[in-house]
Biopython code that builds the backbone (N, CA, C, O; Angstrom):
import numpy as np
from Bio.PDB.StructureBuilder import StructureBuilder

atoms = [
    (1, "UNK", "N", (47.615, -26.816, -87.213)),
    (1, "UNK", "CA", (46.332, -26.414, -87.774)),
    (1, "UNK", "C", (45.811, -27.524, -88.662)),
    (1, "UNK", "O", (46.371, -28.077, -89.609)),
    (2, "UNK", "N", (44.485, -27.742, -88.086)),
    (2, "UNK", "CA", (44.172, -28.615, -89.185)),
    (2, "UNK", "C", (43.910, -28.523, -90.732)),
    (2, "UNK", "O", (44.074, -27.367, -91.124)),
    (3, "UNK", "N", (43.541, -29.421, -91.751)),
    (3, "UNK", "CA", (43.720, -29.200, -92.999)),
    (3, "UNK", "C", (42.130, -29.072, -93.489)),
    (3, "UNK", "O", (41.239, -29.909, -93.344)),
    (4, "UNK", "N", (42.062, -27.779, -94.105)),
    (4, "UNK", "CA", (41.149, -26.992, -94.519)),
    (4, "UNK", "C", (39.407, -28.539, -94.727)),
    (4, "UNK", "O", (39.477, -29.712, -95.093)),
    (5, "UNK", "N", (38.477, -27.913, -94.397)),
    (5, "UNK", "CA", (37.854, -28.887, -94.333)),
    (5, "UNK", "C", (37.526, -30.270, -93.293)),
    (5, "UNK", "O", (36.683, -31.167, -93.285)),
    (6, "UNK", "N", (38.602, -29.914, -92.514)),
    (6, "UNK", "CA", (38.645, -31.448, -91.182)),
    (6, "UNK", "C", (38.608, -30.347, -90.088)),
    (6, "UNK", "O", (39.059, -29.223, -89.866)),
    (7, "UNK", "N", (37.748, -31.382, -89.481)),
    (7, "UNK", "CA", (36.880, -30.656, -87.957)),
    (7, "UNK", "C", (38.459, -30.349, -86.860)),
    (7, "UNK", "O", (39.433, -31.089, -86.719)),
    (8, "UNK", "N", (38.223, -29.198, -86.335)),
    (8, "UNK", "CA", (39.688, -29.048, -85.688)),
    (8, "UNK", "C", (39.114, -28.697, -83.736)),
    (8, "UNK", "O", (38.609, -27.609, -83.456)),
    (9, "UNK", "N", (39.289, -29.628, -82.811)),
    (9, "UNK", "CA", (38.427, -29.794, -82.007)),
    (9, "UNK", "C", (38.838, -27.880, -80.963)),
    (9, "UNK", "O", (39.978, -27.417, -80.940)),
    (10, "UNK", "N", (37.982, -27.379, -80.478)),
    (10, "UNK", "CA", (38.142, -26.496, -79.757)),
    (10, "UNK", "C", (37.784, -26.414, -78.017)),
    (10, "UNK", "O", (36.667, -26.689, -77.579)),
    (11, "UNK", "N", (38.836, -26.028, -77.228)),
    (11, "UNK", "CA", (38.738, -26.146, -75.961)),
    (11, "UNK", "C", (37.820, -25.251, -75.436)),
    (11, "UNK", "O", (37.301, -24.204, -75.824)),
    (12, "UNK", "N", (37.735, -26.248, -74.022)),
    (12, "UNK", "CA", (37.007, -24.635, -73.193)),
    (12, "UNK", "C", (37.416, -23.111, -72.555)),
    (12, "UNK", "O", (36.804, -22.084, -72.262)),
    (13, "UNK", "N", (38.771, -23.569, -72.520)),
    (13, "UNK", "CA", (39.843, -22.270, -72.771)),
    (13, "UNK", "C", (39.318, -21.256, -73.782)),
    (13, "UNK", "O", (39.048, -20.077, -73.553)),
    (14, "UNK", "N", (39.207, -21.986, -75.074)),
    (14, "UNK", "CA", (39.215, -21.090, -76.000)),
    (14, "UNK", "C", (38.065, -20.581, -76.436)),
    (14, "UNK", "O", (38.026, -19.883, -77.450)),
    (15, "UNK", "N", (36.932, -20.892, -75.675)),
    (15, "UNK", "CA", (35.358, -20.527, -76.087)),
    (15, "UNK", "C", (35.331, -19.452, -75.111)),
    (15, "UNK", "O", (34.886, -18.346, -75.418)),
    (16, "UNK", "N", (35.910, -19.784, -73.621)),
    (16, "UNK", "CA", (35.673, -18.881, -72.811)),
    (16, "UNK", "C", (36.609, -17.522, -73.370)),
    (16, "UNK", "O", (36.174, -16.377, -73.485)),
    (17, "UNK", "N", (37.778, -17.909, -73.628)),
    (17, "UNK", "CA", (38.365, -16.815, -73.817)),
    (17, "UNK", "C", (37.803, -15.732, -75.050)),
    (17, "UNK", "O", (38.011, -14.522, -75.137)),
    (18, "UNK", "N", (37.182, -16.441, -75.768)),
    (18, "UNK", "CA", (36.432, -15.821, -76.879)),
    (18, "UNK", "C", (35.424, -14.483, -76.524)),
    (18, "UNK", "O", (35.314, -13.302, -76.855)),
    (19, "UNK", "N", (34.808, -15.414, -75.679)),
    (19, "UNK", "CA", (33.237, -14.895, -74.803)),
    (19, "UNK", "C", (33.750, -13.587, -74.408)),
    (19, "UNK", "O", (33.261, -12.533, -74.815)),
    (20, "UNK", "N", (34.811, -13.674, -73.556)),
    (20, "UNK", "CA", (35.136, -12.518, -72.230)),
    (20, "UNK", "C", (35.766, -11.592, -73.230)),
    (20, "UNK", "O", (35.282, -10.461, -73.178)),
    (21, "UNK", "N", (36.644, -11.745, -74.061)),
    (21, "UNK", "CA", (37.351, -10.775, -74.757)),
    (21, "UNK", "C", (36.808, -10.627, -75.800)),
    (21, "UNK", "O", (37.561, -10.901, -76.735)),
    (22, "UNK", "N", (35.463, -10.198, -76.206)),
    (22, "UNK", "CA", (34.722, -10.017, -77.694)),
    (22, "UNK", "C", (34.426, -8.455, -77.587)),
    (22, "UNK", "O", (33.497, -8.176, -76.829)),
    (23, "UNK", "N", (35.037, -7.432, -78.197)),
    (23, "UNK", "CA", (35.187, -6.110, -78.013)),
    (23, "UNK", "C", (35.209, -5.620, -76.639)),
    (23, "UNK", "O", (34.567, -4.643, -76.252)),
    (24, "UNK", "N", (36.125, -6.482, -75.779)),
    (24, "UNK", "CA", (36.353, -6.262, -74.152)),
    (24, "UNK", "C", (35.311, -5.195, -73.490)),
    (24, "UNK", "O", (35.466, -4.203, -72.777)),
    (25, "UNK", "N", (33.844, -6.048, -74.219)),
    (25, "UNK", "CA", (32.598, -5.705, -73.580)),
    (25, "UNK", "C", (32.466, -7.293, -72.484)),
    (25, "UNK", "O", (33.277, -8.200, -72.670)),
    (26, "UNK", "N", (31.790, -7.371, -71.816)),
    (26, "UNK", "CA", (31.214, -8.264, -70.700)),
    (26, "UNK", "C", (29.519, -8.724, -71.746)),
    (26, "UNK", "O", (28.516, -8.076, -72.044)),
    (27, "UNK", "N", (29.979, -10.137, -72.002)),
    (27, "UNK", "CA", (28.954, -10.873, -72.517)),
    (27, "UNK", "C", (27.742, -11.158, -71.160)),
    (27, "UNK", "O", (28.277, -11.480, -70.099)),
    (28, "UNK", "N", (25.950, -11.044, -71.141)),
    (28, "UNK", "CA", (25.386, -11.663, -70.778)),
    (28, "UNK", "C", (25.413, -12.891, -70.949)),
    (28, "UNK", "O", (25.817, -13.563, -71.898)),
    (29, "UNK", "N", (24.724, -13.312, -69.469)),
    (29, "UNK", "CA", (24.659, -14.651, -69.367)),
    (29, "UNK", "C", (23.631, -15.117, -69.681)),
    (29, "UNK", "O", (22.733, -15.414, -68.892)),
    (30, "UNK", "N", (23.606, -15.244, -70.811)),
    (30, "UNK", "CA", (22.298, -16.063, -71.563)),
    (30, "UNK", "C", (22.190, -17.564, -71.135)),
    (30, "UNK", "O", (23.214, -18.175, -70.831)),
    (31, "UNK", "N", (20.951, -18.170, -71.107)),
    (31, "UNK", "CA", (20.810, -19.452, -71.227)),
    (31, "UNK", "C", (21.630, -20.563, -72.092)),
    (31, "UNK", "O", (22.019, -21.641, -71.643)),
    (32, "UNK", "N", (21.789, -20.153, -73.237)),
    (32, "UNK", "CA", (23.243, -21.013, -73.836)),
    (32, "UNK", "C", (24.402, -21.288, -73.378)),
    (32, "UNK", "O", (25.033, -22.340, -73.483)),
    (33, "UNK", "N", (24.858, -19.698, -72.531)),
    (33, "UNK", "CA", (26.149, -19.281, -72.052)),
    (33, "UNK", "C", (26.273, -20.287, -70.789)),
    (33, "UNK", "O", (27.184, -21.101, -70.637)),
    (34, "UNK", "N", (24.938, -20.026, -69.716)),
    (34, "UNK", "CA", (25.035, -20.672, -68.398)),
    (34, "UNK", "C", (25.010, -22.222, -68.777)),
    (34, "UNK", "O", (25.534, -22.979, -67.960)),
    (35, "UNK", "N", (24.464, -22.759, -69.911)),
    (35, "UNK", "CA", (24.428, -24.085, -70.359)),
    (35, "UNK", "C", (25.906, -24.597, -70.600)),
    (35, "UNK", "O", (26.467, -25.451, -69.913)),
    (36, "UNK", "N", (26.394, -23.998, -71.588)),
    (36, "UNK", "CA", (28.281, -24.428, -71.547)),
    (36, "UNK", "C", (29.031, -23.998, -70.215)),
    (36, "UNK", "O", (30.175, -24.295, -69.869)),
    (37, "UNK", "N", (28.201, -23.313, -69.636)),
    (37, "UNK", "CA", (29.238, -22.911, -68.122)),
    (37, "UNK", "C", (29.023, -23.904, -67.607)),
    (37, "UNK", "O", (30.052, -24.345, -67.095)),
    (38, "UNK", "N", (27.812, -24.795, -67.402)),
    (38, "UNK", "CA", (27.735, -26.157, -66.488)),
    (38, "UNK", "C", (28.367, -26.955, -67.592)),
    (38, "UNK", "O", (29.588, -26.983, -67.442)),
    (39, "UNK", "N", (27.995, -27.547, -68.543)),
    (39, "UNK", "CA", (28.910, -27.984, -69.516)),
    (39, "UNK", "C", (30.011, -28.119, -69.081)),
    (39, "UNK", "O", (30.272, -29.276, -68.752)),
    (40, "UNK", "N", (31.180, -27.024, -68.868)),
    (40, "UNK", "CA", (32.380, -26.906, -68.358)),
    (40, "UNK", "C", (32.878, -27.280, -66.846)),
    (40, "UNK", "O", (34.046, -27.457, -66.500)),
    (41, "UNK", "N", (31.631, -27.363, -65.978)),
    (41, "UNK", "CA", (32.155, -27.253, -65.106)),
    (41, "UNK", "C", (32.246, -29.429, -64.971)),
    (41, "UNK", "O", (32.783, -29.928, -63.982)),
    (42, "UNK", "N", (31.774, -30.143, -65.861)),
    (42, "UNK", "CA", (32.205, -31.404, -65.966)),
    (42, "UNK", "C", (33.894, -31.472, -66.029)),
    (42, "UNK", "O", (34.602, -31.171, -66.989)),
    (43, "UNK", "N", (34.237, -31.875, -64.937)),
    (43, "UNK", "CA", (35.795, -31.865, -65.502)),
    (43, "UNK", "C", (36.579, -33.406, -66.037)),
    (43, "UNK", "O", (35.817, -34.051, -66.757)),
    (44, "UNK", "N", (37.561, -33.891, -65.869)),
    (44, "UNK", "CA", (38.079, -34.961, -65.838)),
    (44, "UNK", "C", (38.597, -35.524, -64.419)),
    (44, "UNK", "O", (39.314, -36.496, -64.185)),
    (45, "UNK", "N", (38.098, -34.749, -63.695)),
    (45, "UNK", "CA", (38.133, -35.491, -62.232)),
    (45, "UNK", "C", (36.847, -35.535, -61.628)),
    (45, "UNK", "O", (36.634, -34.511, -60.978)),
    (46, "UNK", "N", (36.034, -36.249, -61.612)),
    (46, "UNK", "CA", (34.800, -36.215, -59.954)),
    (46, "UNK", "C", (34.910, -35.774, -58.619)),
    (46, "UNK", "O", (33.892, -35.946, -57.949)),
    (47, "UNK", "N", (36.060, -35.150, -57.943)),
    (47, "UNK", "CA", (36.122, -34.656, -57.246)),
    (47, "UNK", "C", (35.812, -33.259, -57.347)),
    (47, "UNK", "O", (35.307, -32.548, -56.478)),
    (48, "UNK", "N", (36.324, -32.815, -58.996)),
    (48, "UNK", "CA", (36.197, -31.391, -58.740)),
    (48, "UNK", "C", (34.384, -31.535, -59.778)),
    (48, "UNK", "O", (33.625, -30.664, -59.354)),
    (49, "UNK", "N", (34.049, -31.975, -60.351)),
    (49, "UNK", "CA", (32.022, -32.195, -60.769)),
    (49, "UNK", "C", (31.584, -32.074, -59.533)),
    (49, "UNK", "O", (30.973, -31.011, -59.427)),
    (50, "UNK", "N", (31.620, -32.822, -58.302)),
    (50, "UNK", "CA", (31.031, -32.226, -57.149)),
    (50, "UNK", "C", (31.011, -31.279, -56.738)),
    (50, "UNK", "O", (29.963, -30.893, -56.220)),
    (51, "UNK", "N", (31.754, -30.738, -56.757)),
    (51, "UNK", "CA", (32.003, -29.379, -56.248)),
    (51, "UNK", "C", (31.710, -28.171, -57.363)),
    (51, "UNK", "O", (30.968, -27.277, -56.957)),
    (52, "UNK", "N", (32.083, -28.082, -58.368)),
    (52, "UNK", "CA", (31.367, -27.101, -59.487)),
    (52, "UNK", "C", (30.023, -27.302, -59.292)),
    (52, "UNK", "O", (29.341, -26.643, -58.508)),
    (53, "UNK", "N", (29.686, -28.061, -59.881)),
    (53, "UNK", "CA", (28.358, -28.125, -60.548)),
    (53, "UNK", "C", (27.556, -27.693, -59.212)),
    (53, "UNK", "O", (27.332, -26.498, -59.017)),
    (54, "UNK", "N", (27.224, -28.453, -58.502)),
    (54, "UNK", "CA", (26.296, -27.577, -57.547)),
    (54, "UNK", "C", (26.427, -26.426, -56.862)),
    (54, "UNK", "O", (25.590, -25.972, -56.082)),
    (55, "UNK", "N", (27.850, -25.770, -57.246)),
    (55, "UNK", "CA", (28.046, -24.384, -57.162)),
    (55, "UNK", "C", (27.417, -23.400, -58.130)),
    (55, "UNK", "O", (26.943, -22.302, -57.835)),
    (56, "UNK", "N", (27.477, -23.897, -59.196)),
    (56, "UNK", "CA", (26.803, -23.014, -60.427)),
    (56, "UNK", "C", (25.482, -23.352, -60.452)),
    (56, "UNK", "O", (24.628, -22.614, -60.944)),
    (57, "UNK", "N", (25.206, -24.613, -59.866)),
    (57, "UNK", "CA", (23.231, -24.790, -59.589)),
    (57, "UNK", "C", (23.222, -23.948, -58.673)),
    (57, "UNK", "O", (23.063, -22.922, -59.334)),
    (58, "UNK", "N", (23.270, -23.667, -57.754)),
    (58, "UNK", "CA", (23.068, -23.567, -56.089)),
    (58, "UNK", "C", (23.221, -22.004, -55.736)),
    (58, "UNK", "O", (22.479, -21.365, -54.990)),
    (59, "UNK", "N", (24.488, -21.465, -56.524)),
    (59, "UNK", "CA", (25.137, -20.024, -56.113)),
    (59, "UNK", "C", (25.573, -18.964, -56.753)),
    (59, "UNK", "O", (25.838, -17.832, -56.347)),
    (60, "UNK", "N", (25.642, -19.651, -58.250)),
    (60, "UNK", "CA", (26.429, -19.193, -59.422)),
    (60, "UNK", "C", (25.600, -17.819, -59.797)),
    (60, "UNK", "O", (26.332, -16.875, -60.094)),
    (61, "UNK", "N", (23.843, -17.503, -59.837)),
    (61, "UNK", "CA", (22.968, -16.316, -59.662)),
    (61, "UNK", "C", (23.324, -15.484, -58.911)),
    (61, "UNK", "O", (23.156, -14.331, -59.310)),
    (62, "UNK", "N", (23.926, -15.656, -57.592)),
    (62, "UNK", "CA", (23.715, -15.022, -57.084)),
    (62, "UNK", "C", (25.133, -13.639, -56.437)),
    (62, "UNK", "O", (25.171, -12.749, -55.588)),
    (63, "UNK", "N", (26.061, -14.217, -57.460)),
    (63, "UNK", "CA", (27.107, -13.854, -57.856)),
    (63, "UNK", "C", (27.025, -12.634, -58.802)),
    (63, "UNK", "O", (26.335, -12.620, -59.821)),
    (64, "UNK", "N", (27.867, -11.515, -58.325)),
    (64, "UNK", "CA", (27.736, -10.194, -58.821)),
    (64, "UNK", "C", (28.540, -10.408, -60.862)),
    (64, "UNK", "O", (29.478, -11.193, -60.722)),
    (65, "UNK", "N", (28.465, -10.094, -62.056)),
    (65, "UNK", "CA", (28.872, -9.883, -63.060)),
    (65, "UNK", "C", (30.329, -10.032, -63.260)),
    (65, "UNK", "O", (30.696, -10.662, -64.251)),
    (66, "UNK", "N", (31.207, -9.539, -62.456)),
    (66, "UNK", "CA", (32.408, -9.846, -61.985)),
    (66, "UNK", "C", (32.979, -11.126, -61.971)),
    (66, "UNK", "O", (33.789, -11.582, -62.778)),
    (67, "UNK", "N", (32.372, -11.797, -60.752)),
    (67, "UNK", "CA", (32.450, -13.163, -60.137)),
    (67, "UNK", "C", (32.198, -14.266, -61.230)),
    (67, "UNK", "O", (32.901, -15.235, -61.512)),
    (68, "UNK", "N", (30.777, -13.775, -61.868)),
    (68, "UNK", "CA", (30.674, -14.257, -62.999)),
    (68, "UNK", "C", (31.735, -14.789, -64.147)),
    (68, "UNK", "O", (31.960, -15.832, -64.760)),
    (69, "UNK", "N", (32.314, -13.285, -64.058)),
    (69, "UNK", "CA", (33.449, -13.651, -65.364)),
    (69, "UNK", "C", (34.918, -14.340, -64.305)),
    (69, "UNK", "O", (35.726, -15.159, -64.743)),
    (70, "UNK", "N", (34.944, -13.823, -63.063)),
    (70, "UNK", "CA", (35.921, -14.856, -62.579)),
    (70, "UNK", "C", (35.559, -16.389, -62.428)),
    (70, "UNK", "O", (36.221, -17.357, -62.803)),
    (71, "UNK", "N", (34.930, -16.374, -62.096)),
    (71, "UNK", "CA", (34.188, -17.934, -62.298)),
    (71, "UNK", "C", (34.427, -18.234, -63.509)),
    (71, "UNK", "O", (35.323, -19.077, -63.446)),
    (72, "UNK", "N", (34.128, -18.025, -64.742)),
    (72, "UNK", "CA", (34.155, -18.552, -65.797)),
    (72, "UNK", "C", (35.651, -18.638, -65.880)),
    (72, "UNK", "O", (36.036, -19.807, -65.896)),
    (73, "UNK", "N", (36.499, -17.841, -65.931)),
    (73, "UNK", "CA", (37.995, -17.538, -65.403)),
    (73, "UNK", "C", (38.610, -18.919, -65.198)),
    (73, "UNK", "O", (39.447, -19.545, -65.849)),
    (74, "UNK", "N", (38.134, -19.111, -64.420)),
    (74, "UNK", "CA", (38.680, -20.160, -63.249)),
    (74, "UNK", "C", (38.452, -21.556, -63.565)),
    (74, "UNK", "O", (38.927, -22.559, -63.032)),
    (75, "UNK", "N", (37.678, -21.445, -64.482)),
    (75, "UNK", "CA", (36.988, -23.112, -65.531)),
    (75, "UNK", "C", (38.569, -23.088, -66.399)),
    (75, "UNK", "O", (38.964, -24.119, -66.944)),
    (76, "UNK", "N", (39.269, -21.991, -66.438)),
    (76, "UNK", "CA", (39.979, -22.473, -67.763)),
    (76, "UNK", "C", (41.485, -23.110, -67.535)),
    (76, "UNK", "O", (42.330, -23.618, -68.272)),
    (77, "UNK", "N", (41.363, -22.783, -65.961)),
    (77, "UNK", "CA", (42.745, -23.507, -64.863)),
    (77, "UNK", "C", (42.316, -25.086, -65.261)),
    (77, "UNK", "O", (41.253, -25.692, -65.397)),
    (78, "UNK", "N", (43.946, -25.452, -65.384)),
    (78, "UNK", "CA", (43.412, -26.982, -64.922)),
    (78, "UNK", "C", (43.479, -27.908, -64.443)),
    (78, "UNK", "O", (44.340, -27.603, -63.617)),
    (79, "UNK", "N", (43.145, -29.449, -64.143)),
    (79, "UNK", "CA", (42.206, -29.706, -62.922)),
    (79, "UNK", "C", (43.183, -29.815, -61.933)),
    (79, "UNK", "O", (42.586, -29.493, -60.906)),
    (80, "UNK", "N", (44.739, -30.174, -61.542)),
    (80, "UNK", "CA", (45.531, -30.242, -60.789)),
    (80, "UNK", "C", (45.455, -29.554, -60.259)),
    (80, "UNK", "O", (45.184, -29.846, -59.094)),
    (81, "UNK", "N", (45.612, -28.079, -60.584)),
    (81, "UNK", "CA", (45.735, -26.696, -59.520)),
    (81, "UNK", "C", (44.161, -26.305, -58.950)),
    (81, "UNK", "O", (43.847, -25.923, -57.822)),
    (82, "UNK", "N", (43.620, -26.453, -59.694)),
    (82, "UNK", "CA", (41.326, -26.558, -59.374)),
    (82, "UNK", "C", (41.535, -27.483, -58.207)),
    (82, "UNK", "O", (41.485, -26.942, -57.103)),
    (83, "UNK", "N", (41.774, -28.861, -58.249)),
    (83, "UNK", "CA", (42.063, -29.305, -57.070)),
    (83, "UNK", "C", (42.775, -28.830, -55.941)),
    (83, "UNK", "O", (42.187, -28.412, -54.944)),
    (84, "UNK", "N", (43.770, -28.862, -56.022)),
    (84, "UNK", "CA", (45.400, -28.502, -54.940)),
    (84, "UNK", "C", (44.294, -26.833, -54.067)),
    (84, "UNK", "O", (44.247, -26.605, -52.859)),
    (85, "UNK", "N", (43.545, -25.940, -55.252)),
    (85, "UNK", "CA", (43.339, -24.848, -54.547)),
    (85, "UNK", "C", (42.035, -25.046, -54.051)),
    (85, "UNK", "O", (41.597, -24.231, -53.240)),
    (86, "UNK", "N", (41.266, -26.114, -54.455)),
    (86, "UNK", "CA", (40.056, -26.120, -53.989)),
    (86, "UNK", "C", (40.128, -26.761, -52.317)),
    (86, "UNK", "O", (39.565, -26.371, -51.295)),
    (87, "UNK", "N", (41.174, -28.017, -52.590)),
    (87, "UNK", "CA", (42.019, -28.238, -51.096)),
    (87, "UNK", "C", (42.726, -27.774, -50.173)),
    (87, "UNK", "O", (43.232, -28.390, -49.235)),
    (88, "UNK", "N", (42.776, -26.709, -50.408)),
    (88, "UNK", "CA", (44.220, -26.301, -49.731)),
    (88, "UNK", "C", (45.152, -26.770, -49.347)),
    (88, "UNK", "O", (45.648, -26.784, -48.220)),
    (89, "UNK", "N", (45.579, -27.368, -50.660)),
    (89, "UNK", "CA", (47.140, -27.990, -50.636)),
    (89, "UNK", "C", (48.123, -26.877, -51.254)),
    (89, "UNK", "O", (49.350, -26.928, -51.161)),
    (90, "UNK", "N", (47.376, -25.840, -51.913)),
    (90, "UNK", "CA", (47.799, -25.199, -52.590)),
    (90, "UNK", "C", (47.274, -23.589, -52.809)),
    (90, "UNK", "O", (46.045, -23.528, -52.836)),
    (91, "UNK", "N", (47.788, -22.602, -52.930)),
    (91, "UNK", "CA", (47.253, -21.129, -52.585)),
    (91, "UNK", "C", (47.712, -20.870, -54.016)),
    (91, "UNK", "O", (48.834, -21.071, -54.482)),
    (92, "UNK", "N", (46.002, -20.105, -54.975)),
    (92, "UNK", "CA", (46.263, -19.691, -56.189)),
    (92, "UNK", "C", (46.869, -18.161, -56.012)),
    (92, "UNK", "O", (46.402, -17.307, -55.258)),
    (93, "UNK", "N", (48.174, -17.992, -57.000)),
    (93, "UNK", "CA", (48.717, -16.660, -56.700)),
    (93, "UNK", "C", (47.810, -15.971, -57.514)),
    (93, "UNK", "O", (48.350, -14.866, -57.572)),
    (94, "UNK", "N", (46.817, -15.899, -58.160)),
    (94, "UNK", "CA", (46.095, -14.541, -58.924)),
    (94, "UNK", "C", (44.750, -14.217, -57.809)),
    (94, "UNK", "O", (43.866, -15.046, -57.597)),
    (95, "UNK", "N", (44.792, -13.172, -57.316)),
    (95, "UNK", "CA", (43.899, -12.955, -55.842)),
    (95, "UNK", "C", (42.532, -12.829, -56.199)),
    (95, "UNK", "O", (41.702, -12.687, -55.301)),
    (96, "UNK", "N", (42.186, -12.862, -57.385)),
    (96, "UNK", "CA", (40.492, -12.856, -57.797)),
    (96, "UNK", "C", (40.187, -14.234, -57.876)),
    (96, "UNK", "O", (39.125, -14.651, -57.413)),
    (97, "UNK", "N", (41.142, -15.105, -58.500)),
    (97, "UNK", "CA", (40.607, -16.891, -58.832)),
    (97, "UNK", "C", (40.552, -17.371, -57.275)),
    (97, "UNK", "O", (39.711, -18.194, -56.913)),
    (98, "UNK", "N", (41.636, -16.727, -56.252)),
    (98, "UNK", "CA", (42.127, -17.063, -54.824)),
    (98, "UNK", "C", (40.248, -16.660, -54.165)),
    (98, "UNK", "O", (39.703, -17.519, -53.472)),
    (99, "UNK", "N", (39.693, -15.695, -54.406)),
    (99, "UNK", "CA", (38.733, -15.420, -53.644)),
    (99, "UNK", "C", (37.700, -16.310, -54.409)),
    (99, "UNK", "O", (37.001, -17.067, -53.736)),
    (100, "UNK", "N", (37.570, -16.278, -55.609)),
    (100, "UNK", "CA", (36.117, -17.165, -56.138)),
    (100, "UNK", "C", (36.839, -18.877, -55.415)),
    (100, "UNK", "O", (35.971, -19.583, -54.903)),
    (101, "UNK", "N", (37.691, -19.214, -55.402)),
    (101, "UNK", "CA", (38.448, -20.488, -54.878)),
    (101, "UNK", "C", (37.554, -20.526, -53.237)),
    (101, "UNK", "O", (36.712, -21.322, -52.822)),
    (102, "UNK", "N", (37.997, -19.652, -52.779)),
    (102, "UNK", "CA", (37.051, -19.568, -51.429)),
    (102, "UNK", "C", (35.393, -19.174, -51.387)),
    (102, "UNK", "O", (34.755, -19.464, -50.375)),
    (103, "UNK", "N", (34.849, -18.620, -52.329)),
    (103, "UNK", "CA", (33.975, -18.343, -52.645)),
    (103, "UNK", "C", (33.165, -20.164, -52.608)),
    (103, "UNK", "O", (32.316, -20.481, -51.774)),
    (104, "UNK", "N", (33.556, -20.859, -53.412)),
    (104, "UNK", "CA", (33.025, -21.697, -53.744)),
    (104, "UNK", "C", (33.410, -22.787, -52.484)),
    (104, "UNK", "O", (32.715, -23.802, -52.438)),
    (105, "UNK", "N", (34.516, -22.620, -51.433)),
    (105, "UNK", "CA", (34.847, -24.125, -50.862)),
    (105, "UNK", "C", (33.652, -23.362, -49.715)),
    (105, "UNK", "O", (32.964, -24.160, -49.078)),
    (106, "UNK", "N", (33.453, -22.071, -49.504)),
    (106, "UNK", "CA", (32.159, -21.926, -48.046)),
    (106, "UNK", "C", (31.345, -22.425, -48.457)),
    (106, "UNK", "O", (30.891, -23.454, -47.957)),
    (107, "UNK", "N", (30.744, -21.710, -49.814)),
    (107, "UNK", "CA", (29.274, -22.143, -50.968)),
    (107, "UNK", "C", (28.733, -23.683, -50.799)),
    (107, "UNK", "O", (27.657, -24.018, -50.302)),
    (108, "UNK", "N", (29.629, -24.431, -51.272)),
    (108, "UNK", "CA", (29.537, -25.890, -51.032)),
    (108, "UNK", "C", (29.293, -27.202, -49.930)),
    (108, "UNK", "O", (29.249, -26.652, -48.830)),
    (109, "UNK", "N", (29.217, -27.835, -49.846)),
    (109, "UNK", "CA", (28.971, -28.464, -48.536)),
    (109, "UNK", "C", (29.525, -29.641, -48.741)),
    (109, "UNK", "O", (28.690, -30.407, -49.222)),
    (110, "UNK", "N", (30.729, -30.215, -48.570)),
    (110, "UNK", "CA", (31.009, -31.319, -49.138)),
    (110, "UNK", "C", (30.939, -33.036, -47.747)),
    (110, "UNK", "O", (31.188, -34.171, -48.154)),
]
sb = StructureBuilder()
sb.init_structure("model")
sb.init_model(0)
sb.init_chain("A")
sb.init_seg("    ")
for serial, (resi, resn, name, xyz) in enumerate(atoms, 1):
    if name == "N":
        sb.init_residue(resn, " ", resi, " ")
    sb.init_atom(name, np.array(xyz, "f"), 0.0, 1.0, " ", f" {name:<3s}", serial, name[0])
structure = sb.get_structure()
């Protein structure tokens, strides 16, 4: 923990996790919200920015409230397994991230 007064940096793990579990009501997706969701979907690989981002331009609306929060979900994996499952090098064992995983490799056009 940092020392009282010094900036203590916070992940996107931990904003999202904030969001989704805030009186385990389901936050709207406000314009701020969808702003850090693209925000997030910048990763530390360019393989996987191609593929987010014009998923959440392109498809991310049209996605039921659910999907929504699995999607956001699925920002907080990271980028090794986002890759491996976005490739199918690799099969995510939690079956909701497994379907938005496919959700997004039809969505896309790479």
């Amino acid at each position: 923990m940092a020392p009282s007064g010094q900036y203590q940096p916070v992940s996107n793990r931990d904003i999202f996790a904030a969001m989704t579990i805030l009186h385990n009501q389901p936050v709207m997706f406000t314009a701020k919200r969808y702003a850090r969701l693209k925000w997030a979907c910048r990763r530390g690989m360019l393989e996987l920015d191609v593929l987010l981002l014009p998923f959440v331009e392109e498809a991310f609306n049209d996605l039921s409230e659910q999907d929504k929060e699995t999607f956001e979900r699925l920002l907080t994996c990271d980028d090794p397994d986002l890759f491996a499952w976005i490739m199918g090098h690799q099969t995510c064992q939690d079956p909701e991230l497994a379907r938005m995983v496919d959700t997004i490799v039809s969505r896309v056009k790479v």
